[in-house]
C-alpha positions, 0 to 999 in steps of 0.5 A, spaced: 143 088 589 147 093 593 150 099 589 155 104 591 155 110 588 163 114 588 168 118 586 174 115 586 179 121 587 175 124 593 177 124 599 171 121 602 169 115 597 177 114 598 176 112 605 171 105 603 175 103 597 182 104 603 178 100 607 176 094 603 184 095 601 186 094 608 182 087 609 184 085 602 178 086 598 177 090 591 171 094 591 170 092 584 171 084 586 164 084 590 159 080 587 153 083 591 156 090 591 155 094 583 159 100 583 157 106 580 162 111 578 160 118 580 162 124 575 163 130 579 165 136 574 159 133 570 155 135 576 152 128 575 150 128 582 146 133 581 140 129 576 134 127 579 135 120 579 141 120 584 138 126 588 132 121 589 136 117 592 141 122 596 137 129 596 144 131 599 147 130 592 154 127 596 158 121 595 159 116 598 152 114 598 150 106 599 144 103 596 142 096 600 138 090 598 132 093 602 132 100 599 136 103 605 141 109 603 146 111 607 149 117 605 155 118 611 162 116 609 162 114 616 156 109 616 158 106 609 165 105 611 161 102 618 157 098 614 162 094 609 168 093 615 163 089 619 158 086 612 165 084 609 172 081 611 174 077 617 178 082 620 175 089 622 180 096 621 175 099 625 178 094 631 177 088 635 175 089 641 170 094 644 176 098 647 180 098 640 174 101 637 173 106 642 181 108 641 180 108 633 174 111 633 178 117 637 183 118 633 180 118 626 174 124 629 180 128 631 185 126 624 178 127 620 175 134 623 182 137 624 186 135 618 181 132 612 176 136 613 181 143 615 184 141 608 177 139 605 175 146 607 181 150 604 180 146 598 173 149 596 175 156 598 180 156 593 179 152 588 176 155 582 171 148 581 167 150 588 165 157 586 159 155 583 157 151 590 160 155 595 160 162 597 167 162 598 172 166 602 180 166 600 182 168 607 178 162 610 182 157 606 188 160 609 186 159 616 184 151 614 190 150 611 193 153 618 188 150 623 190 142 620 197 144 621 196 146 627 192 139 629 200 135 627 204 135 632 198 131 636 199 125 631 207 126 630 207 125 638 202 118 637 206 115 631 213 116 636 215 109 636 209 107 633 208 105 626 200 106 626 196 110 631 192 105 635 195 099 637 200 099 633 195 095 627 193 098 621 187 102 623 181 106 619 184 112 624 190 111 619 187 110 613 183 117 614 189 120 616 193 118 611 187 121 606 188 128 609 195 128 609 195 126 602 188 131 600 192 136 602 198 136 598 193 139 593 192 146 597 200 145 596 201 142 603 208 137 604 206 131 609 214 130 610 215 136 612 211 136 619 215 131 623 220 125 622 215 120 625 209 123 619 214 123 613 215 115 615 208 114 617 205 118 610 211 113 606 209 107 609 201 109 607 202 111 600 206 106 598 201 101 601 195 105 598 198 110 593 195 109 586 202 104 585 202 100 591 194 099 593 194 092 587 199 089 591 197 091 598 190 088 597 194 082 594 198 082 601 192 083 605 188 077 602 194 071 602 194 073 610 187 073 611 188 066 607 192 064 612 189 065 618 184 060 615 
């Protein structure tokens, strides 16, 4: 049995969990997969059990049958894309794979992970973990925006970034844009074409719109059988 260990807000968890969305799939509709839902304020990933299996103390992490664990958003979301579902978010060919690899390293480093950083220099809950300095926060916040206007002249005439098909470059993006509403940024105030794009994705993948949009994913994937 596999056993997923996450937590449902965060933003790396969310990326699997959007992943399996996008290719029609409830995380929690997997026979072979026991998600395990990880309380983070309860510094649950701290125990020695789960240290045992990632002395990283982070979520995501993946336990497979064999005992191998996997504690990279990157290599879980990986691994569920090809292991389940027809279809790949990550791409279909090997020059669509490069491309949406591409584009999610620089949605990723430049704008989830600027406002991640923000997030752990200002919020109150992180000061235990980090030596947190206010002022970086600011500068994050400012280097993520910064990175915006890339995406707002890929998404001209588009309504994804590669290919135009839904791609795991878009989901990432999308979890930034939406990330960073808590360290008070707008996503619809930062160009025409990321105000459609972050709608479109949040109504798809918001807390409201995931339901129907696994409904939608799995009747095509029917389809195409």
């Amino acid at each position: 049995m596999k056993t997923l260990y996450l937590t449902r807000p965060a933003p790396n968890p969310r990326k699997a969990i959007l992943l399996l969305a996008a290719k029609g799939i409830d995380i929690d509709d997997i026979d072979d997969l026991n998600v395990v839902d990880i309380d983070l304020s309860k510094k649950e990933h701290y125990t020695e059990e789960f240290n045992a299996i990632n002395p990283m103390n982070t979520v995501p992490t993946m336990t497979l049958s064999d005992g191998t664990a996997l504690n990279d958003s990157q290599a879980i979301c990986e691994y569920l894309d090809r292991v389940y579902g027809e279809r790949s978010v990550m791409g279909n060919d090997v020059v669509q794979r490069a491309k949406v690899c591409a584009m999610r390293r620089i949605a990723e480093f430049e704008v989830l992970y600027n406002f991640m950083l923000a997030f752990q220099h200002s919020s109150p809950s992180k000061a235990e973990r980090i030596d947190q300095v206010p002022e970086f926060a600011e500068k994050s916040i400012e280097r993520a925006i910064k990175a915006l206007p890339y995406f707002e002249s890929a998404l001209e005439g588009h309504e994804y970034l590669v290919n135009d098909q839904l791609s795991f470059a878009d989901i990432v993006l999308y979890i930034g844009l939406d990330f960073g509403r808590i360290v008070k940024f707008k996503p619809t105030e930062h160009g025409d074409n990321l105000a459609r794009f972050y709608k479109a994705m949040d109504a798809k993948f918001g807390e409201e719109g995931i339901k129907s949009t696994i409904k939608k994913a799995k009747a095509e994937n029917n389809s195409d059988d």
